[in-house]
C-alpha positions as CSV (number, residue, x, y, z in Angstrom):
1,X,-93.3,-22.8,158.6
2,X,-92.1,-25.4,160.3
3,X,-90.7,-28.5,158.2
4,X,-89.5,-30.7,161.3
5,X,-90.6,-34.3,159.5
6,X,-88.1,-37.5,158.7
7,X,-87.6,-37.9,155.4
8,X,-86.5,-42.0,155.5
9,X,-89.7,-44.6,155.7
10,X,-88.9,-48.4,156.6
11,X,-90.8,-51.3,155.7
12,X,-90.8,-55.1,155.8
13,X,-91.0,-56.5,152.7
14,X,-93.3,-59.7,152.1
15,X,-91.1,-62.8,152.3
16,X,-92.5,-66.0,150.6
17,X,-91.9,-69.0,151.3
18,X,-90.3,-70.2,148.1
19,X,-88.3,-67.0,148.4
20,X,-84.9,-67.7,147.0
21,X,-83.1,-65.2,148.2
22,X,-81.6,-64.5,151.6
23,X,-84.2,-62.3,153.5
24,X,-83.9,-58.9,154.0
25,X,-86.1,-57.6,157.6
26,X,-86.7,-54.1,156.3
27,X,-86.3,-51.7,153.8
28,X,-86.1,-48.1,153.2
29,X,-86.2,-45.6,150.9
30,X,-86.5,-41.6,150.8
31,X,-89.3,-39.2,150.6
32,X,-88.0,-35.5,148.8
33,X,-89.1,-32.9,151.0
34,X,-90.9,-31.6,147.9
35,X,-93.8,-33.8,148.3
36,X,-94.6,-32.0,151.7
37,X,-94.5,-28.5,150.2
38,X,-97.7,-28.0,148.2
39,X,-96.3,-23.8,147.4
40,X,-93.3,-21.6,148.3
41,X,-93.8,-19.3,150.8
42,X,-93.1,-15.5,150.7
43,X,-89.9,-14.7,152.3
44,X,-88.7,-18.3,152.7
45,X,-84.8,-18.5,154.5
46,X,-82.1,-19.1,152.4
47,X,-78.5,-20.7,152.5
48,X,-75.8,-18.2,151.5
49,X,-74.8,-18.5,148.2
50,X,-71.4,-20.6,148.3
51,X,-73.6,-23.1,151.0
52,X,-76.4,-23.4,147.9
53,X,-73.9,-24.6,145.4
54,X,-72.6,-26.8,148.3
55,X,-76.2,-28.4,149.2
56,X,-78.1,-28.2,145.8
57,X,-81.0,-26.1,146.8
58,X,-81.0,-22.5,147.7
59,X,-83.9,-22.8,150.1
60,X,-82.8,-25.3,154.2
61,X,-86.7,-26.4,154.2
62,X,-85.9,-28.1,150.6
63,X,-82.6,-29.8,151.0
64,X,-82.6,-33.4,151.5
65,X,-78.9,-34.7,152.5
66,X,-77.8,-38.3,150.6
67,X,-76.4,-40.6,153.0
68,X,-75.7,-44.1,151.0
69,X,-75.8,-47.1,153.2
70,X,-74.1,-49.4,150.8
71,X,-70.9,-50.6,152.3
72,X,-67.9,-51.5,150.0
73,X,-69.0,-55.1,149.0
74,X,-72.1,-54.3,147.4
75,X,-69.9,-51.7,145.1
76,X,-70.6,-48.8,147.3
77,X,-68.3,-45.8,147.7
């Protein structure tokens, strides 16, 4: 099986013209690579164990890494 799909959609968001708040050009957001697995396949690949606990999944095709894009002024990490 091969998963090779990206996981982050962008969009524009609608932007009135009474909007009164700075625009933002486009947004984004995730899509778990759940939704594209309808079953689990026999004899999927697995992580080791100590790289499981390390990811949060046991199977590659179902982790999904978290990459925050907030920078430090909007209270991010």
């Amino acid at each position: 099986m091969n998963v090779n799909y990206n996981q982050v959609r962008v969009y524009r968001p609608f932007i009135g013209p009474f909007d009164p708040c700075p625009p933002m050009m486009y947004r984004s957001y995730v899509v778990p690579p759940n939704q594209y697995i309808t079953f689990q396949p026999m004899n999927w690949p697995q992580f080791s164990l100590q790289e499981a606990l390390t990811r949060g999944t046991l199977w590659p095709h179902l982790f999904s890494p978290y990459n925050p894009n907030r920078s430090e002024q909007e209270g991010g990490a």
